[in-house]
N, C-alpha and C positions, 0 to 999 in steps of 0.2 A: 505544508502550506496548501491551503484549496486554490486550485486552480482558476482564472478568471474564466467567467463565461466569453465566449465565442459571439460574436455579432458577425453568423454567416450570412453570405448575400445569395438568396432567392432565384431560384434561374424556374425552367419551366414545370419543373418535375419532383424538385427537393433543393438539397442544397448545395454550391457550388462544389464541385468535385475536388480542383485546386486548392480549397479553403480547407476541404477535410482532411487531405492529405497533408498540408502542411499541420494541421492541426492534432495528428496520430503521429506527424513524426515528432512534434515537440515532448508529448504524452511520455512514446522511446526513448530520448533524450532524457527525460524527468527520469526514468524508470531505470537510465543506463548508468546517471550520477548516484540513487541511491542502491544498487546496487556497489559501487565502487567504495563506497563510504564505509558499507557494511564490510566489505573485504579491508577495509584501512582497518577499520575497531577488532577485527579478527586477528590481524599481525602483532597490533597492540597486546594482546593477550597473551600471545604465544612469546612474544618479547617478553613479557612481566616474570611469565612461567618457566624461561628460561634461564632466565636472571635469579628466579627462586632454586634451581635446581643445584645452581653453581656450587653453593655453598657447602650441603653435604656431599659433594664428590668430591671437593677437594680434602673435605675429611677424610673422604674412604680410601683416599689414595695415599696417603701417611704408612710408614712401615710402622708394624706392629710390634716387634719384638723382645721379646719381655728380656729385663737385664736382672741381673744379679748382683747384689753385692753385699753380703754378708762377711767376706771375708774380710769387707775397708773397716770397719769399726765404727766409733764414734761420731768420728769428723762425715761419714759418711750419713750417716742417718741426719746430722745437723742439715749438710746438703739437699736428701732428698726432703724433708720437713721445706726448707725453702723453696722447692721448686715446685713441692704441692700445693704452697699457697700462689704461688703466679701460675701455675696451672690451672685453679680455680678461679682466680681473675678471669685469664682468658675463657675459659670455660662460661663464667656468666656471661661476660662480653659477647662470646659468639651467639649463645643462644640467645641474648636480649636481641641481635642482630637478625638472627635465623629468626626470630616472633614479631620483628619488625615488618620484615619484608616478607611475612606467611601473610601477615594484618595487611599489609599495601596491595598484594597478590586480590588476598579477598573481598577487598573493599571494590578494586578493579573491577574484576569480574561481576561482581556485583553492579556498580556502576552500568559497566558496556552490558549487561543486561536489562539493567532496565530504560537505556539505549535502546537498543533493542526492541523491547515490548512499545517503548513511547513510539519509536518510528512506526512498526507496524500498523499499531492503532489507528498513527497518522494516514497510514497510507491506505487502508481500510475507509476509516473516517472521507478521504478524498474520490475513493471510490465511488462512498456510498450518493455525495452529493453527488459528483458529475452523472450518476445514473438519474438521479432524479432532474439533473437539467435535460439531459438529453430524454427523457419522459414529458416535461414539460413540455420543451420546444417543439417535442410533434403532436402533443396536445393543442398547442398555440396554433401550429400552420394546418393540423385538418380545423379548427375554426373558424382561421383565415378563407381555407378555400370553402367552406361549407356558406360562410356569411357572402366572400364573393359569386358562387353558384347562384343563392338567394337574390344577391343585386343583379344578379344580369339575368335573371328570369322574370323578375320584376319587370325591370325596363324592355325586356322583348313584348312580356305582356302590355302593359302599357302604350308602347307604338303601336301595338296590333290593335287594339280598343280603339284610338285614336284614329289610326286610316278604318277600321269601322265605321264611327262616327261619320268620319270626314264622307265616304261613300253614301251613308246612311242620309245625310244632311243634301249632300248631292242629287238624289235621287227623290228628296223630299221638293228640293227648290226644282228642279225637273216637274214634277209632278205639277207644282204650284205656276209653272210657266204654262205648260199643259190645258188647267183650266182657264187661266188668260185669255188665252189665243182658242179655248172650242169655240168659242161664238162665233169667231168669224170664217174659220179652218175647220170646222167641225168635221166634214165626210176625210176628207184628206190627214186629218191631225189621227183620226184615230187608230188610222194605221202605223203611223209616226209614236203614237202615244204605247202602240200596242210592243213597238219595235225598244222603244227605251225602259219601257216598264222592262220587256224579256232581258234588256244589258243588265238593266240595276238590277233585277234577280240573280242572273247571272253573277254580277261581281260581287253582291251579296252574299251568295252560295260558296265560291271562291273564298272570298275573305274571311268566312265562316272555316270552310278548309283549313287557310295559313292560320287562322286563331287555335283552330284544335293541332295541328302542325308544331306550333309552335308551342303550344305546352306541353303535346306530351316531349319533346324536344327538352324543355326545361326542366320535367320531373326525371327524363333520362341522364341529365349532366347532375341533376340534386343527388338522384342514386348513383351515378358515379363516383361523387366527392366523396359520398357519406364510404361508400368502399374503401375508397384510397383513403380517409382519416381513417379509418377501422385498423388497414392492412398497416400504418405507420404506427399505432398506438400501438399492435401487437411486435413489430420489430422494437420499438421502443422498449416497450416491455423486456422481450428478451436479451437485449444488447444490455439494459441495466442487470437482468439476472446474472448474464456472462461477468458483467465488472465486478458485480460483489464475490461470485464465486472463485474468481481469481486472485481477487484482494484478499479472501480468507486463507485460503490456500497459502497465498506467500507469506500469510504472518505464522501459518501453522509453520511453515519450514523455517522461517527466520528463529521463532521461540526454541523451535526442535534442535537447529544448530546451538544453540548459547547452551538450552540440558546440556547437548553434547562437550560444548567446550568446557563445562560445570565440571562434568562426572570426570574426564580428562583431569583437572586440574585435580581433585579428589582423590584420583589415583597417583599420580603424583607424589600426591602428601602421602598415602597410604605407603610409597617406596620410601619413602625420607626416611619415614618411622622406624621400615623395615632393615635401613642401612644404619639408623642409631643402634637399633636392637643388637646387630653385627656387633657394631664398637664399644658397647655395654660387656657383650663376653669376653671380649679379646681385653678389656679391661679391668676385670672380674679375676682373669688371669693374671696379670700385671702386681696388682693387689692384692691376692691372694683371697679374694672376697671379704676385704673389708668395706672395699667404697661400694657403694648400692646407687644405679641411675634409675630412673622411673622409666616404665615402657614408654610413653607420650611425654617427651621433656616439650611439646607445647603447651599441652592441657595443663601437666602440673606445674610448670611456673607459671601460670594463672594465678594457682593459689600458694607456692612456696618460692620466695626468691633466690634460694640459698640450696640448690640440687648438684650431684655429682653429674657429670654427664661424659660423653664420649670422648670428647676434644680435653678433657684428663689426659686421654693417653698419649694422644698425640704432644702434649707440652711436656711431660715428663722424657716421651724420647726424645723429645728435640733438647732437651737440657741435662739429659743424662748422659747421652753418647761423648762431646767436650770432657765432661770428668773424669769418663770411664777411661778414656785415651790419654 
């Protein structure tokens, strides 16, 4: 599931520190259940696998030992005839059993594989957005501060133009008072005239200072923002690198486990085969090489339903020994 976006709240600098941290430890928490889950689909398998393993062991633990009896006669061959055909019952029955639960085995593992791969994807997949949010959002706030920079340089310039003016206008109606009053103040005013003409220069000169003051002021805070949105896009940047590369990584290792539980169970079945092959000789012996079991009694009752197999022998001793006695 992709995670919801974040509505972190704004402080002086970036974004609230308390918000982030709760927000990394949720992320841990995400990270520590699907971790946990993957461990539950792992016991699952090894459960399946050992529930498949039962069956040929308790074949293999059957005494083997061949009887004889040649010296009973008639009645005796009637007996064994009977018990080779309930020994072939059981015989299909266990292997229709044992291809049952090899099918259930494989379809499992199958399954919690592709479990597996879906989760990873998932999790990759969630990666990949949340890097792209948190790309965004310092995209979003160096424009915030870049347009806020622009508003308040604005308005600095602005008031300065205006008390401009305002002195500019000041020093005009001065003047205009000035000529009023020469006719009748003339010797006297022109000293007076000479003294405010020098202030209005003066504050002229001044306000002309805080006008240039104050913008390069304004292009110094504009090249500031423009920094700090640079230096956020570029940790943005690599903090989304960091989350994909970790995301890949954990799907490599997740896919790499399930190979691993795969090949596991493969060998497995490789043993089973190798402990029928056992009970094929020791049967062989029994019979004197009449009955024949196939090396893979899974593969070939695929195509034959009707095979000798190991678990022969096993039924024959267990209904031989009663008679013999």
């Amino acid at each position: 599931m992709t995670e919801p976006t974040p509505d972190f709240r704004m402080v002086l600098r970036g974004y609230d520190p308390g918000q982030v941290d709760a927000r990394v430890r949720e992320l841990e928490e995400a990270a520590g259940a699907a971790r946990q889950e993957l461990d539950r689909l792992t016991e699952q398998v090894r459960a399946l696998e050992s529930q498949r393993d039962e069956a040929p062991a308790a074949v293999s633990d059957e005494p083997q030992a061949p009887p004889t009896f040649e010296h009973l006669g008639a009645r005796v061959g009637q007996i064994l005839s009977l018990a080779e055909e309930e020994a072939e019952e059981i015989r299909q029955r266990v292997l229709t059993e044992m291809q049952d639960q090899r099918d259930q085995v494989s379809e499992t593992v199958g399954r919690l594989r592709g479990e597996a791969d879906r989760y990873a994807e998932q999790r990759r997949s969630d990666a990949d957005t949340e890097a792209a949010r948190v790309l965004e959002d310092a995209r979003r706030t160096a424009d915030d501060r870049l347009d806020a920079a622009d508003r308040d340089a604005s308005a600095r310039l602005q008031e300065a133009e205006a008390v401009y003016e305002d002195q500019r206008a000041k020093a005009a109606k001065a003047a205009a008072d000035f000529e009023t009053t020469l006719a009748a103040r003339r010797q006297g005013a022109e000293d007076e005239f000479t003294a405010k003409m020098g202030e209005s220069q003066r504050r002229l000169d001044e306000l002309e200072q805080h006008i240039d003051k104050t913008r390069a002021e304004a292009e110094a805070e504009h090249a500031d923002a423009l920094r700090e949105a640079r230096r956020l896009v570029e940790e943005a940047q690599q903090q989304a690198t960091t989350i994909v590369t970790d995301a890949k990584a954990a799907a490599a290792k997740v896919r790499a486990d399930s190979d691993r539980e795969l090949a596991a169970a493969t060998q497995r079945r490789d043993s089973i085969n190798a402990q029928l092959a056992n009970v094929r000789q020791m049967l062989a012996t029994l019979t004197g090489g009449a009955t024949t079991i196939p090396a893979d009694p899974f593969e070939e009752q695929k195509d034959q339903k009707a095979q000798p197999a190991a678990e022969e022998a096993a039924a024959d001793e267990a209904e031989g020994e009663p008679k013999k006695g």
